[in-house]
VOKOL-275166 format. One record per residue (C-alpha): residue number from 1; x, y negated, z. Coordinates in Angstrom, 3 decimals. Example, Ala and Ser with C-alpha at 12.3 -4.5 7.8 and 13.67 -1.06 7.14 Angstrom:
VOKOL-275166
{resi: 1&x: 12.300&y: 4.500&z: 7.800}
{resi: 2&x: 13.670&y: 1.060&z: 7.140}
//
This chain:
VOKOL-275166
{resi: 1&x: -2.468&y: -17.745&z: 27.394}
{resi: 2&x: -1.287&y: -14.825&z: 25.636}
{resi: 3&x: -2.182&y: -12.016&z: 23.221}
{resi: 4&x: -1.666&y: -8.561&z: 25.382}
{resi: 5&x: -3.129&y: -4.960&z: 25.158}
{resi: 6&x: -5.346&y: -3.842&z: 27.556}
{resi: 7&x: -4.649&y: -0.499&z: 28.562}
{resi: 8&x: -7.370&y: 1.994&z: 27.520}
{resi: 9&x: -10.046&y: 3.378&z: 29.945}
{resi: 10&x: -10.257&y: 6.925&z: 28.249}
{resi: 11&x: -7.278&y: 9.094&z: 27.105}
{resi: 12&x: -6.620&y: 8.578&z: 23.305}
{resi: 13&x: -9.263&y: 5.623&z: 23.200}
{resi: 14&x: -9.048&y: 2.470&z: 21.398}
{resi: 15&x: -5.868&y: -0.145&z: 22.425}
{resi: 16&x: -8.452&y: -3.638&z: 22.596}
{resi: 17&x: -5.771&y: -6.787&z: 22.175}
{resi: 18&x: -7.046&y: -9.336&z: 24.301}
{resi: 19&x: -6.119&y: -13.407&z: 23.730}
{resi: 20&x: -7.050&y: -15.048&z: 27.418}
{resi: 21&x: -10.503&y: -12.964&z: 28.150}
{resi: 22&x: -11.338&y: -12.752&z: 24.799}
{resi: 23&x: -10.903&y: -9.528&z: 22.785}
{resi: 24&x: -10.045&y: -10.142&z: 19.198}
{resi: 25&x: -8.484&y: -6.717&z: 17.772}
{resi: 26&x: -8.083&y: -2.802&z: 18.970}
{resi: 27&x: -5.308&y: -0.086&z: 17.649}
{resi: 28&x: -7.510&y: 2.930&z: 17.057}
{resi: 29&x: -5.592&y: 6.398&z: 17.510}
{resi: 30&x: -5.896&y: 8.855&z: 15.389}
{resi: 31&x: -9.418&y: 11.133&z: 15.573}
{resi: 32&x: -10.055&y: 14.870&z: 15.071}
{resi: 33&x: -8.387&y: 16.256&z: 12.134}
{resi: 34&x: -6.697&y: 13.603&z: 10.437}
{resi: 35&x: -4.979&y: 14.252&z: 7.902}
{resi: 36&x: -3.930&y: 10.709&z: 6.480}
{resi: 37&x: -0.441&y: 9.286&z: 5.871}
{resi: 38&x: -1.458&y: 6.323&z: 7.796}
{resi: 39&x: -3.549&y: 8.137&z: 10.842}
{resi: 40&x: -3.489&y: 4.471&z: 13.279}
{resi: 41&x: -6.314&y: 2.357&z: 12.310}
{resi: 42&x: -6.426&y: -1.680&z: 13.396}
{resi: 43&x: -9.232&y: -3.697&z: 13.551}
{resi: 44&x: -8.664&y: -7.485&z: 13.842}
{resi: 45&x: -12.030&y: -9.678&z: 14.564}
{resi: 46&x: -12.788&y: -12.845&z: 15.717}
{resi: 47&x: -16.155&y: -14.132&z: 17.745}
{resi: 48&x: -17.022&y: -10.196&z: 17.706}
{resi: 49&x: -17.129&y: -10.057&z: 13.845}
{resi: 50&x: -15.103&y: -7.266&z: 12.065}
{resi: 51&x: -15.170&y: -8.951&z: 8.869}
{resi: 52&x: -11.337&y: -9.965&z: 9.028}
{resi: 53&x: -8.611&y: -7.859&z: 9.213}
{resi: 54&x: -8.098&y: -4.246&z: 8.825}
{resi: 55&x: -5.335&y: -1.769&z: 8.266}
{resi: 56&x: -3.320&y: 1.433&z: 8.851}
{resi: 57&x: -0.097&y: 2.422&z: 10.303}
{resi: 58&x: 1.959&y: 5.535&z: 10.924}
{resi: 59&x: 2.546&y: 5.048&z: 14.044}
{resi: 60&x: 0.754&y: 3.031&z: 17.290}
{resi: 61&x: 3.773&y: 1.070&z: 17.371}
{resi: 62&x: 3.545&y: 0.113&z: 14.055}
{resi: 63&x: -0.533&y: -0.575&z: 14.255}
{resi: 64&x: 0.147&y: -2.445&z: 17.567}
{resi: 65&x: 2.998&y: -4.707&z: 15.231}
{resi: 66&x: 0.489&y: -5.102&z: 12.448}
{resi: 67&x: -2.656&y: -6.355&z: 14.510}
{resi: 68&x: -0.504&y: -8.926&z: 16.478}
{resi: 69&x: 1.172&y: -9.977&z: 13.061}
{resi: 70&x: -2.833&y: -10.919&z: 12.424}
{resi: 71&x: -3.294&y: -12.295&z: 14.852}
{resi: 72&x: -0.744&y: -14.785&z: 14.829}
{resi: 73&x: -1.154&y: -15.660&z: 10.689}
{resi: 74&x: -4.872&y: -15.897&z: 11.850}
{resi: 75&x: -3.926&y: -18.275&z: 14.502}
{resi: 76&x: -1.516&y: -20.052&z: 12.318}
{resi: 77&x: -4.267&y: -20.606&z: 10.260}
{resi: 78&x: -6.299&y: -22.129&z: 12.520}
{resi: 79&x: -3.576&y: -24.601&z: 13.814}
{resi: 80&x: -3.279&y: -22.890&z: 17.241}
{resi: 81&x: -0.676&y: -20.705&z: 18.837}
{resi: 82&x: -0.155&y: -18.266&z: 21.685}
{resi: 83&x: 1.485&y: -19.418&z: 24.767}
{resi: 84&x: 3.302&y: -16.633&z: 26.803}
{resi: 85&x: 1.862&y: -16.003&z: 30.003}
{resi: 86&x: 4.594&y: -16.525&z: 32.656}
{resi: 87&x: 2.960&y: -13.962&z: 34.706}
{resi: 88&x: 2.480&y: -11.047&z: 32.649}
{resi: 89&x: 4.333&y: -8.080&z: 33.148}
{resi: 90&x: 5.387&y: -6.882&z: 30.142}
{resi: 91&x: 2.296&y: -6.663&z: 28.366}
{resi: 92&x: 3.817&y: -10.192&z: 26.111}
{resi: 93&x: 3.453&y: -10.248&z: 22.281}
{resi: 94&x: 6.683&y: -12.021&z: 22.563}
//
């Protein structure tokens, strides 16, 4: 199974990263009048604890780099690795 974003049910709501059926991160966009150099917030948690990983980016590309950069030092960490999903269309952290 892979790490993939799920696309977002509301306009300019959060990017959830899912790994199989479990989701383990979101991109957050940026929220009314922002005015920080980093505006993309990141949110990395595992068994539905955010007491992991956090960050900022300028950009959603950049956020969506960061949180799967996470995620894979987190799965690293654990001994375990993401295994691309054959059938996926694009939606790969590969």
């Amino acid at each position: 199974m892979t790490a993939r974003f799920v696309p977002t049910l509301f306009p300019g709501g959060r990017i959830v990263l899912r790994q199989g059926g479990v989701d383990v991160g979101a991109v957050f966009p940026p929220c009314g009048n922002n005015q920080h150099r980093h505006p993309w917030v990141w949110r990395l948690w595992v068994s539905g604890k955010t007491t992991t990983l956090e960050g900022r980016a300028k950009t959603e590309d950049a956020a969506r780099a960061a949180i799967l950069a996470a995620w894979h030092d987190t799965l690293a960490a654990m001994a375990l690795q993401s295994i691309p999903d054959p059938n996926s269309k694009g939606q790969s952290d590969d």
